[in-house]
C-alpha positions in Angstrom: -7.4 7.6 6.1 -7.5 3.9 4.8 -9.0 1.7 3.1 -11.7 -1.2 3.5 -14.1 -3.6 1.8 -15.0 -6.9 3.1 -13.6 -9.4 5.9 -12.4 -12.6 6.0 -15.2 -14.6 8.2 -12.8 -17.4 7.9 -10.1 -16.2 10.3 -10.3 -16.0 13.4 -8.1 -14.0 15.4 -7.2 -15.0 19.3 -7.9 -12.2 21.5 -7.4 -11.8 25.4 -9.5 -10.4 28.2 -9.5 -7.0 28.6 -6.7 -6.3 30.7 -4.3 -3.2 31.5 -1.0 -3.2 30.4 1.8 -1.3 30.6 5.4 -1.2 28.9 7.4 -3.0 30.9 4.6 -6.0 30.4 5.8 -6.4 26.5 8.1 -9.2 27.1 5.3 -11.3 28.2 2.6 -10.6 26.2 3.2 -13.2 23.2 2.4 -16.0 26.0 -0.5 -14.4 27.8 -2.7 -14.1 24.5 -2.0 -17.4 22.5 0.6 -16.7 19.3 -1.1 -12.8 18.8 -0.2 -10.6 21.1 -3.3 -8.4 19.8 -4.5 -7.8 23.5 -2.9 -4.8 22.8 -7.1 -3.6 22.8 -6.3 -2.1 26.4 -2.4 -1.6 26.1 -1.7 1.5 28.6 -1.5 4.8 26.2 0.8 7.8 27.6 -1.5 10.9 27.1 0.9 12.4 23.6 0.3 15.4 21.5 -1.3 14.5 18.7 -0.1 13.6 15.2 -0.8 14.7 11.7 -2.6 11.9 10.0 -3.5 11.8 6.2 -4.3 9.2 3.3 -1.5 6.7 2.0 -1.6 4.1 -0.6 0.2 0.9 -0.9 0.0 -1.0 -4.2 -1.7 -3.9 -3.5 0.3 -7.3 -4.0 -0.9 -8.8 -6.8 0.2 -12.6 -8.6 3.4 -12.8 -10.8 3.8 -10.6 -13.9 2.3 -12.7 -16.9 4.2 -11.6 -19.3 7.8 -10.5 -20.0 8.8 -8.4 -23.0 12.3 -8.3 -24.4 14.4 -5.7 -27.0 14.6 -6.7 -30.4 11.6 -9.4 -30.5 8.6 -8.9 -32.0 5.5 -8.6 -29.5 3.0 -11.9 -29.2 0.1 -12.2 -27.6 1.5 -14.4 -24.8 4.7 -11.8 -24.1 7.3 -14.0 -22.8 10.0 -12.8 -24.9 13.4 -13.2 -25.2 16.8 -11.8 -26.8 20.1 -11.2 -27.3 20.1 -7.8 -25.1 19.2 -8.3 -21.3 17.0 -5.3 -21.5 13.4 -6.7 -20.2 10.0 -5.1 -19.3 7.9 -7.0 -17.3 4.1 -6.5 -17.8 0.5 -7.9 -16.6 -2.9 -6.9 -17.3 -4.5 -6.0 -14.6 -8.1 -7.3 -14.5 -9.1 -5.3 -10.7 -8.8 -2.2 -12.4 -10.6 -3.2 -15.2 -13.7 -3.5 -12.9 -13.3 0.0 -12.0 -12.4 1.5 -14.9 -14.7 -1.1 -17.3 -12.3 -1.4 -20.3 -8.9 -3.9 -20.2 -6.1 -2.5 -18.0 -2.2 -3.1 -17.6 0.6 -2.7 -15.5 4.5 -2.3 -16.1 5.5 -4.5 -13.4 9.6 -4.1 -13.9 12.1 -2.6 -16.6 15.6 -3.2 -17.1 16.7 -1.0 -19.8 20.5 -0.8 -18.7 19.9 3.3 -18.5 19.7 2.8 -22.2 16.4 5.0 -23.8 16.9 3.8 -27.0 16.2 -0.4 -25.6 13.7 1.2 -23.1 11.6 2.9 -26.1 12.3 -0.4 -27.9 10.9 -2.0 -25.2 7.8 0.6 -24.9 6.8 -0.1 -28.3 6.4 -3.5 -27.7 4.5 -3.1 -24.8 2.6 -1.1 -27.3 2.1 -3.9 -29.5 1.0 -5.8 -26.7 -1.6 -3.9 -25.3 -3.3 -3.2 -28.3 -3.5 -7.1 -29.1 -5.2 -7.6 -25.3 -7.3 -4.6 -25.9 -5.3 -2.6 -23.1 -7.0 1.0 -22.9 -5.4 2.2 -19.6 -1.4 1.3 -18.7 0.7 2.6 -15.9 4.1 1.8 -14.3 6.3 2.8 -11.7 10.1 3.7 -12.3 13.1 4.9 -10.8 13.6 8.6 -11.8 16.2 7.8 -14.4 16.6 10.7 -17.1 16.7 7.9 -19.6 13.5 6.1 -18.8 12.0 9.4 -18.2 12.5 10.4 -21.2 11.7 6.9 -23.4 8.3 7.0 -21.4 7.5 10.3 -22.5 9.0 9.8 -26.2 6.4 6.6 -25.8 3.2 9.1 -25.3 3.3 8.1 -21.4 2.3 10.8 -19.1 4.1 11.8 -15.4 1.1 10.8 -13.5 2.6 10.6 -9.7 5.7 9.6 -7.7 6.2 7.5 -4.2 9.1 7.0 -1.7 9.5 3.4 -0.8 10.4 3.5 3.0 11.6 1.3 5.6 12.3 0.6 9.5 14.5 -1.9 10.1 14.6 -1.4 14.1 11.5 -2.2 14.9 12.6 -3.8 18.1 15.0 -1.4 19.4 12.8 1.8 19.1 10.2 3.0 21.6 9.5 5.9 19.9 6.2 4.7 18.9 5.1 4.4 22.5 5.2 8.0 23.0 2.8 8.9 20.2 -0.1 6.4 21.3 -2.9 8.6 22.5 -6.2 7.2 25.4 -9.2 6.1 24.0 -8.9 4.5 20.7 -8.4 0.7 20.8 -6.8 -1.6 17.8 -8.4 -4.4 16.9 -9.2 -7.1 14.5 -12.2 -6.0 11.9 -15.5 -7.9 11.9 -17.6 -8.1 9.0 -19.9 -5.3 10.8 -17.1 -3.2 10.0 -16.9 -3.1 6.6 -19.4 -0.9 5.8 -17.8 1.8 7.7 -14.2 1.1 6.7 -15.2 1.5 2.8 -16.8 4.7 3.3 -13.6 6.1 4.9 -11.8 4.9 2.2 -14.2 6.9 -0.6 -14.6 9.8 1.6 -11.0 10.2 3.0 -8.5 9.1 0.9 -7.4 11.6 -1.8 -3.5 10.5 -2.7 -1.8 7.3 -4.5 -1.5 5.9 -8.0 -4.9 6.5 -9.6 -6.0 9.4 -7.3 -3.5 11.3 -8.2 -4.1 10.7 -11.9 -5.6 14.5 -13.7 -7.4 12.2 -15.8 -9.5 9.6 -13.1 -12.8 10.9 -11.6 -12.8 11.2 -7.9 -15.4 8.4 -8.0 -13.4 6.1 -10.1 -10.1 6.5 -7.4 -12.9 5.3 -4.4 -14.6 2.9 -6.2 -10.6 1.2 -6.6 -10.3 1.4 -3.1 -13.4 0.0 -1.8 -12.5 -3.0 -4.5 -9.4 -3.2 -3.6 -9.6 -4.2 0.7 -11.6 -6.8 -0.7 -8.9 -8.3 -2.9 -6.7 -7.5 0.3 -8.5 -9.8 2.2 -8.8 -12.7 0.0 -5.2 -13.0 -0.3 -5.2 -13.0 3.4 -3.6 -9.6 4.2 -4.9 -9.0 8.3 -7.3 -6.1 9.0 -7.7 -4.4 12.0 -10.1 -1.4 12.8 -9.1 1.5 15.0 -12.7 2.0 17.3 -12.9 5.3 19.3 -16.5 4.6 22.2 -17.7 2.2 19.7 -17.5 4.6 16.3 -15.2 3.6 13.2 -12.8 5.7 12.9 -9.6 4.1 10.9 -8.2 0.7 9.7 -5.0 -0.9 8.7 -4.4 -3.6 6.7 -0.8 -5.4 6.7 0.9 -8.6 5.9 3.5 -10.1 8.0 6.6 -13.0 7.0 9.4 -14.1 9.2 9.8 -11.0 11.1 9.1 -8.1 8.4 5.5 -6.6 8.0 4.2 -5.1 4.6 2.4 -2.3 6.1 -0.3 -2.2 3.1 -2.9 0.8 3.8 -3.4 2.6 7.2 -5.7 5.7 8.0 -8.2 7.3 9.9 -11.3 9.7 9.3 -10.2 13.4 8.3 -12.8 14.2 11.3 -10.5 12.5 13.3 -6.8 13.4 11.8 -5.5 14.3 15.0 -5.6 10.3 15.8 -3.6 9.2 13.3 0.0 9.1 14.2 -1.1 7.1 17.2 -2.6 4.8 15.2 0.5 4.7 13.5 2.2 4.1 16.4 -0.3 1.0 17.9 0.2 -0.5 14.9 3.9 -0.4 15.3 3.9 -1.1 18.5 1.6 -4.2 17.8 4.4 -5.6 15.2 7.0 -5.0 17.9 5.2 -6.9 20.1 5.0 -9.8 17.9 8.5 -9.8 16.8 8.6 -8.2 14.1 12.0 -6.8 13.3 11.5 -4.1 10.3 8.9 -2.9 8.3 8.0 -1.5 5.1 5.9 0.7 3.1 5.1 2.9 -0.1 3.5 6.7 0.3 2.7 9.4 -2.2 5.3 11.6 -2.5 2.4 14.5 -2.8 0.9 13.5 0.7 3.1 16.2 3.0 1.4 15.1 6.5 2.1 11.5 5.8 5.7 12.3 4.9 6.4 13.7 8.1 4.7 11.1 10.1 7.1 8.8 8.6 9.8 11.0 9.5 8.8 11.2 13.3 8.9 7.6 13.2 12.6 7.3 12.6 11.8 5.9 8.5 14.1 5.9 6.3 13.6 7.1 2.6 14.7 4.2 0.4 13.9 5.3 -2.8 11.5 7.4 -4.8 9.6 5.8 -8.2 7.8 8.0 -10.2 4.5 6.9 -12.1 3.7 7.3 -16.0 0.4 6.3 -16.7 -1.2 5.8 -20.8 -4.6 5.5 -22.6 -5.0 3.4 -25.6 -7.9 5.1 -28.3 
């Protein structure tokens, strides 16, 4: 499962004749199809069992924090704040989920409380302060699981809404495990705006984990509505979307961004009537990067989605670290 708004009709992506290719054809297929090796549309596909596929989100990549809050300073309404302590909680509001959620939203964007609770509950109540002056009714960050923070957020009337693993590859080139999971059939390719329709509707019908999905307190219809929004946002900053087409249907997407060989892998899924696709969509995609040079990549997944934790796993992954998410609403 994945999600999908709207393409960029401004980017163009250069694609190759149809053309079979095998394995041991890699090494040349950067100069056969321009500077993106994308022909991968017809790249030969060992007949694998299939793979588990479910939902995963990626927390979209967003401009700077605007503000910065720090201990023993009283809160403005422009929160770039300093003090004597080094403890510091960066915030932002965060006006895309305000056009979900239709009241003025914020995100924690970083803390540095020095395992301290007492400067990480100073901090809080500052953020407090702040939120109420910007009219914030809905705040949420992700932390490391700290006993200290853990408890300042809940001391702070923050509730344990979710938790994700950060994970990495960082042998992108040196692994062929991915070309054992990629099934016949489906081909990976670059989104067209015909696409979108069908890509946002996978996205509100399929995806059930990630930050606001896993909230008790968000309606099912609030979590797809995010999504939908939110490959649109994607998009305009440029992130690349491919579809995953199965005899012509929509049936998954991914979205990533790429710089100087690593690859943000942003939000990647198929139809749950077609689960038993997803790990070689997985795998294209990987197999994609590798072709392009890409040397490790990265990603965030619910630590509630099971399937997508062992996908991960069967991709050689490693588990860099685990955040877990306290969310608040302002009366």
């Amino acid at each position: 499962m994945s999600s999908t708004n709207r393409a960029d009709t401004g980017r163009s992506q250069a694609r190759c004749a149809p053309r079979v290719l095998h394995l041991h054809d890699e090494a040349a297929m950067a100069g056969r199809c321009g500077d993106d090796p994308l022909l991968a549309t017809r790249l030969a596909r060992p007949a694998d069992p299939p793979g588990l596929v479910a939902n995963l989100d990626r927390e979209l990549l967003f401009p700077p924090a605007r503000g910065r809050l720090h201990c023993n300073q009283p809160c403005a309404a422009m929160p770039r704040l300093h003090a004597a302590s080094n403890a510091s909680l960066d915030c932002r509001l965060t006006p895309w989920d305000e056009r979900v959620f239709g009241v003025p939203c914020a995100e924690i964007t970083g803390l540095d409380g020095h395992d301290d609770e007492t400067q990480i509950l100073a901090l809080l109540q500052q953020f407090d302060t702040w939120a109420r002056e910007n009219g914030v009714r809905f705040a949420y960050a992700r932390v490391a699981p700290e006993a200290a923070a853990k408890r300042a957020f809940h001391r702070a009337g923050f509730y344990f809404a979710e938790a994700s693993y950060r994970v990495g590859h960082r042998h992108i080139q040196g692994s062929a495990v991915f070309d054992r999971l990629i099934r016949r059939g489906p081909v990976l390719e670059p989104a067209v705006v015909a696409d979108h329709a069908a890509l946002q509707q996978i996205l509100a019908d399929d995806f059930e984990h990630g930050r606001i999905h896993e909230d008790p307190w968000v309606t099912r219809e609030q979590a797809a509505l995010r999504y939908r929004n939110w490959l649109h946002d994607l998009i305009e900053q440029g992130h690349e979307l491919l579809c995953y087409r199965l005899k012509g249907e929509v049936i998954g997407l991914h979205v990533q961004r790429a710089d100087e060989g690593r690859v943000d892998l942003v939000l990647t899924g198929v139809k749950r009537s077609h689960a038993l696709l997803g790990a070689s969509l997985w795998a294209e995609v990987l197999r994609l990067n590798r072709l392009r040079g890409v040397r490790e990549a990265h990603t965030l997944i619910s630590a509630a989605n099971i399937p997508i934790l062992n996908l991960y796993r069967r991709l050689d992954f490693q588990f860099d670290a685990l955040l877990v998410g306290f969310h608040k609403r302002y009366e």
